[in-house]
C-alpha positions as CSV (number, residue, x, y, z in Angstrom):
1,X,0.0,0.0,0.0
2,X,1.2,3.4,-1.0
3,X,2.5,5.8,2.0
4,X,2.5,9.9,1.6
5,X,5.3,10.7,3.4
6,X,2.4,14.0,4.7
7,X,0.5,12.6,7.7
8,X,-0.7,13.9,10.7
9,X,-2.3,12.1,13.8
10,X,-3.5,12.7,17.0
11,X,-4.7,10.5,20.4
12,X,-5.0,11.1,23.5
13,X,-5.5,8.0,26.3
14,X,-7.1,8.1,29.7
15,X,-5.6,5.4,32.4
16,X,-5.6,5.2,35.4
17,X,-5.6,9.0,37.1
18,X,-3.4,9.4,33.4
19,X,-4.0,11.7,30.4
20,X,-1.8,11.0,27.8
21,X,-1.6,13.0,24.6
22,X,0.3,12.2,21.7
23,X,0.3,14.1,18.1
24,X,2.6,13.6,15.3
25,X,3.1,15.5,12.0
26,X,5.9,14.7,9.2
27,X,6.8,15.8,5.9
28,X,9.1,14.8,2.8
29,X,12.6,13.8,3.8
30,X,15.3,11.4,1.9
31,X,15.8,9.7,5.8
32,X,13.7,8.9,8.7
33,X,14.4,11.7,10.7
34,X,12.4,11.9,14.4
35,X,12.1,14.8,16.3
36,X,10.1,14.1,20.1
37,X,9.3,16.7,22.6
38,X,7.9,15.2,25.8
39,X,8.2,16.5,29.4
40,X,11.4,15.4,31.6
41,X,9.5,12.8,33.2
42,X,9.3,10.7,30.0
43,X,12.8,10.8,28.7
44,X,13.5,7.6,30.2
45,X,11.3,6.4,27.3
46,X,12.8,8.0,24.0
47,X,14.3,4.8,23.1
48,X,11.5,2.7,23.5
49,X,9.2,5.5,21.8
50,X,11.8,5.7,18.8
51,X,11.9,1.5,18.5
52,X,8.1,1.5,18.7
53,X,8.0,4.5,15.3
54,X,10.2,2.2,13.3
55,X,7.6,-0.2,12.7
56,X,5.3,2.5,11.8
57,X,7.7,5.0,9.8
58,X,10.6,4.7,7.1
59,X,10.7,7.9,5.3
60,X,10.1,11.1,6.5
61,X,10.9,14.2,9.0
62,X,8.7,13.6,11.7
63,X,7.4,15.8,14.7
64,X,6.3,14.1,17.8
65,X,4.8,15.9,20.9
66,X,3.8,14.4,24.0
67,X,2.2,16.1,27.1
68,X,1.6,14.2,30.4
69,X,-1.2,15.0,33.0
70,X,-1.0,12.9,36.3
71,X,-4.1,13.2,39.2
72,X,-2.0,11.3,41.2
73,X,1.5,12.8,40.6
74,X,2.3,15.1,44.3
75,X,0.6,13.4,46.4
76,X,1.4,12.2,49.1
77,X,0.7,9.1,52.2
78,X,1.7,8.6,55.7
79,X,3.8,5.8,56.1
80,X,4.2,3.9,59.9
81,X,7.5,2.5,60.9
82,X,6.8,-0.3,63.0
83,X,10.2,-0.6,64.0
84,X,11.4,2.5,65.1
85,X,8.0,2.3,67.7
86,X,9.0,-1.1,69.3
87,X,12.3,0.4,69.6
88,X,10.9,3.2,71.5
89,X,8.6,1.1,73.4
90,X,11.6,-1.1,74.3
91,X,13.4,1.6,75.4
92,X,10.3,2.9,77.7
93,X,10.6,-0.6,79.2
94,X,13.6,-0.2,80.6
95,X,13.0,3.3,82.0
96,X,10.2,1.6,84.0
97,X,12.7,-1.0,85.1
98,X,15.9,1.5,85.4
99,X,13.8,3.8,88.0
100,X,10.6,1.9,89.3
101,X,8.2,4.3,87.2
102,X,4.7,3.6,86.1
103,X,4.7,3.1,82.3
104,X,1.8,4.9,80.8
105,X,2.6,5.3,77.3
106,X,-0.7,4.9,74.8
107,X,-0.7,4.8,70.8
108,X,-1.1,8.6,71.0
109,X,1.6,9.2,72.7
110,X,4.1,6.6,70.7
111,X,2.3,8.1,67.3
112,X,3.6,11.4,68.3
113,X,7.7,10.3,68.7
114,X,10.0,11.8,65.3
115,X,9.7,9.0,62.6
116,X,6.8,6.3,63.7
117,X,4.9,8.3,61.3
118,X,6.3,9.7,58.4
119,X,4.6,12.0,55.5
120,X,6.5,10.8,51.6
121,X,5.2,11.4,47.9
122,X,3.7,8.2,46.2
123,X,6.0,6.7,43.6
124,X,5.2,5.6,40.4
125,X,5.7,2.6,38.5
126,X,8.0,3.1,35.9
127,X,6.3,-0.1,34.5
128,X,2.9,1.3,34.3
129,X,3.6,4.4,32.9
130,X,5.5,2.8,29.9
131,X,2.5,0.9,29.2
132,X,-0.2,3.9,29.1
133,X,2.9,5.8,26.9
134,X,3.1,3.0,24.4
135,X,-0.8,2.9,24.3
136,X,-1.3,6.3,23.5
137,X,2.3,6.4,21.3
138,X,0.3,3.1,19.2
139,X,-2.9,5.1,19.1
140,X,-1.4,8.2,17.7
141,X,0.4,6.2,14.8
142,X,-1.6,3.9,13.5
143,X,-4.2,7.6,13.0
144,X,-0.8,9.3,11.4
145,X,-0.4,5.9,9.2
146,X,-3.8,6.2,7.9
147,X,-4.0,9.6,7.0
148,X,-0.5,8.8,5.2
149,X,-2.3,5.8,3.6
150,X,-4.9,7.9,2.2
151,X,-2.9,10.4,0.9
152,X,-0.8,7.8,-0.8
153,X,-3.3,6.5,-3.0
154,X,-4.5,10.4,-4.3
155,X,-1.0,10.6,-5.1
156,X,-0.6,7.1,-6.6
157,X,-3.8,8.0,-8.7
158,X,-2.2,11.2,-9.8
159,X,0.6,9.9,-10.8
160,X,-1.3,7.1,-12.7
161,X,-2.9,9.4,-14.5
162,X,0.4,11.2,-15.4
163,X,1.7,7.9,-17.1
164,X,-1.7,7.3,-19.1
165,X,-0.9,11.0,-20.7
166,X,3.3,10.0,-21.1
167,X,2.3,7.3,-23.2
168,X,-0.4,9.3,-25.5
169,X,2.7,11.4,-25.8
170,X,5.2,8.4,-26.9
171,X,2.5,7.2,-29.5
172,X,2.8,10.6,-31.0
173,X,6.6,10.4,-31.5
174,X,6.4,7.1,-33.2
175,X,3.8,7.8,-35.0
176,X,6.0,11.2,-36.2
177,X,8.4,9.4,-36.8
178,X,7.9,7.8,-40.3
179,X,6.6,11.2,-41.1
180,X,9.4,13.1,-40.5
181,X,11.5,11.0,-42.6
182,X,8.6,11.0,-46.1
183,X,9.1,14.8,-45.7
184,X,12.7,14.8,-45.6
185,X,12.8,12.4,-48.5
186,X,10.0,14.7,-50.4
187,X,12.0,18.0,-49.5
188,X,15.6,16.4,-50.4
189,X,13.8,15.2,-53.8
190,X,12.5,18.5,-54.5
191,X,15.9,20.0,-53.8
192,X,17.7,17.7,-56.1
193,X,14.9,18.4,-59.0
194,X,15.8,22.3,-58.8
195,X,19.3,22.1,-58.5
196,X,20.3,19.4,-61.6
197,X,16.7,20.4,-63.3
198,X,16.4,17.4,-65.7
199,X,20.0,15.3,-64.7
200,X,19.6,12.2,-63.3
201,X,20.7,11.9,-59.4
202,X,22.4,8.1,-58.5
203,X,19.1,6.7,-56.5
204,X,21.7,4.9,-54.7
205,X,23.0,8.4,-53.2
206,X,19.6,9.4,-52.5
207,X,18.7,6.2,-50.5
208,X,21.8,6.7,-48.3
209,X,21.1,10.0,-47.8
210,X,17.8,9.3,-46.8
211,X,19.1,6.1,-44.5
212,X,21.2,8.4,-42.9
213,X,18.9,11.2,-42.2
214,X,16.3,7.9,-40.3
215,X,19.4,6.7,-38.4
216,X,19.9,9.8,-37.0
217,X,16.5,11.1,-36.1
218,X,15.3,7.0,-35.2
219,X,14.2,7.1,-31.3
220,X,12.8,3.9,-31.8
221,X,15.1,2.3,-28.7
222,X,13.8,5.4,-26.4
223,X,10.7,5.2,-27.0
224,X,9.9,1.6,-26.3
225,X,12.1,1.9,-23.2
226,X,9.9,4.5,-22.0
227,X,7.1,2.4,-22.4
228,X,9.0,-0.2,-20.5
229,X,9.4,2.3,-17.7
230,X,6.1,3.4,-17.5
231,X,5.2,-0.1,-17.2
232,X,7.7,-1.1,-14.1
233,X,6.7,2.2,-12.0
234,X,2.9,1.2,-12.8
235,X,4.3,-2.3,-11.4
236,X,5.3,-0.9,-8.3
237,X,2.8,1.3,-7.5
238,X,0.4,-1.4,-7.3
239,X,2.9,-3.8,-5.6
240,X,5.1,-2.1,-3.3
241,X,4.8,-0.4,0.3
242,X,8.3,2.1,0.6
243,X,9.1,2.3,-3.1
244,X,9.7,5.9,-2.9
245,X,13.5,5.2,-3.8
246,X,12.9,3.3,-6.3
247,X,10.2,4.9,-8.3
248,X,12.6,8.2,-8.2
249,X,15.0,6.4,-9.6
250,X,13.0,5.2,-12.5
251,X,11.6,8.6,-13.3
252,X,15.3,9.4,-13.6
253,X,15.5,7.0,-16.3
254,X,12.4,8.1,-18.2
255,X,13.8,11.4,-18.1
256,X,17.1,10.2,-19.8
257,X,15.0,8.6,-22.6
258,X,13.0,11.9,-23.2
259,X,16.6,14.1,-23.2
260,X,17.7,12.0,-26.0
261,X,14.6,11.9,-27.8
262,X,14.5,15.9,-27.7
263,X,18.2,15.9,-28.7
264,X,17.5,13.7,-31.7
265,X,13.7,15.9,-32.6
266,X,15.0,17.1,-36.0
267,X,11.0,18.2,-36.2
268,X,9.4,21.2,-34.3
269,X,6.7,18.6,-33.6
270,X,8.4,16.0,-32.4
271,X,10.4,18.5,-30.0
272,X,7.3,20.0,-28.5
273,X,5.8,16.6,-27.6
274,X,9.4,15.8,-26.3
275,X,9.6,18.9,-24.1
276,X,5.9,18.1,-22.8
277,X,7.3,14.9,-21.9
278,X,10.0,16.1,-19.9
279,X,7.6,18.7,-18.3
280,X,5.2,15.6,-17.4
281,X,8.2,13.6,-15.9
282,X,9.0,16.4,-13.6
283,X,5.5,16.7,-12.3
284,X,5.6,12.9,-11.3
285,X,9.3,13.5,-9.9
286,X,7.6,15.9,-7.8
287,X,4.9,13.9,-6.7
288,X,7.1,10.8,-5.5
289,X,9.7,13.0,-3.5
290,X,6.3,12.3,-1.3
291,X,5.8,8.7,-1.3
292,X,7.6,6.6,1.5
């Protein structure tokens, strides 16, 4: 399935006392290129946030941005230290054995003494929070990789389209072709007629002439290898998921063939349709710098 490189997505995940909210946006780029913005907290995760993109993304510049609410982040809880109150109520034993005192110590009393109680901020488990992060991260991509699907197959249309018109324009040439040459033969005729008037010209000399003249105007081997490339990038648009590469290359080799058919156009007809082709070639160039 064709990928735009152009996506955008957006998902935001409720867990427990979590919000997580996670938006991506990429454009055109020869590499995969990630850019994340996240508070503090979550850095400890960029790795596993970049590992978890690679099986979404290949191509592209992309913009990540995720922002963190936690209900339960400050709080806090009392904890009670068991120990450090029987040690306190051992020691209180010996005081009424030391000096023969009544030992009237009650809960309120011990609950007061530094450290039974003690006042700390809940942790969090690292653990949890990777699993509400990869949830939302998940969410937000498989939305960016469907607005990339969809804007893969306008282009892949467009481009179709663009290869129905290049080979209108390669019938043209060939059909030119044969053309060209009857005119050149009628105009070197014609030529010959007014310049010997009624002296016979060697139709040998003429006929070389005149091979000559198709040998050097023939495209015949450019034209059916644009046809041949048309074909394979029609091929891989309907085969291939990251073909950008390689369909960029084959335009590249399109536009060879259509530079050395302008460069052989001995016809103003012939170079026009030429030059059109170039233009066309360029357009589709254009359009796959976009696909993945």
């Amino acid at each position: 399935m064709i990928r735009s490189m152009t996506g955008f997505g957006r998902f935001e995940f409720q867990g427990d006392g979590r919000k997580i909210t996670v938006e991506m946006k990429s454009v055109n780029h020869r590499y995969s290129e990630i850019s994340i913005r996240m508070p503090k907290k979550l850095n400890i995760f960029e790795a596993g946030i970049r590992n978890l993109l690679k099986q979404y993304i290949s191509r592209g510049k992309v913009d990540l941005f995720i922002t963190y609410e936690d209900e339960k982040e400050g709080r806090e809880c009392v904890k009670y230290n068991p120990d450090v109150a029987r040690e306190y109520l051992d020691f209180m034993k010996r005081i009424e054995d030391d000096f023969g005192l009544k030992n009237d110590v009650s809960v309120s009393t011990i609950a007061r003494f530094p450290e039974v109680f003690t006042i700390e901020e809940q942790g969090e488990d690292e653990d949890d929070i990777w699993k509400d992060v990869e949830a939302a991260v998940k969410g937000c991509a498989e939305k960016f990789v469907e607005t990339r699907i969809a804007e893969g197959e306008r282009l892949k249309e467009d481009i179709l389209s663009k290869l129905d018109g290049i080979l209108v324009m390669v019938s043209k040439v060939e059909e030119r072709a044969p053309q060209i040459v009857e005119e050149y033969k009628r105009n070197l005729l014609a030529k010959v007629s007014e310049l010997l008037g009624d002296r016979k010209v060697d139709d040998t000399v003429l006929a070389t002439e005149i091979t000559v003249f198709a040998d050097k105007i023939c495209v015949d081997e450019e034209t059916v290898r644009l046809r041949a490339h048309v074909q394979n990038m029609k091929d891989t648009l309907a085969n291939g998921e990251n073909i950008g590469r390689k369909l960029d290359f084959i335009a590249q080799e399109m536009n060879r063939e259509a530079n050395t058919t302008l460069s052989k156009a001995n016809d103003i007809d012939t170079s026009n349709i030429a030059i059109d082709l170039k233009t066309e070639i360029e357009k589709i160039r254009e359009q796959i710098q976009n696909i993945e």
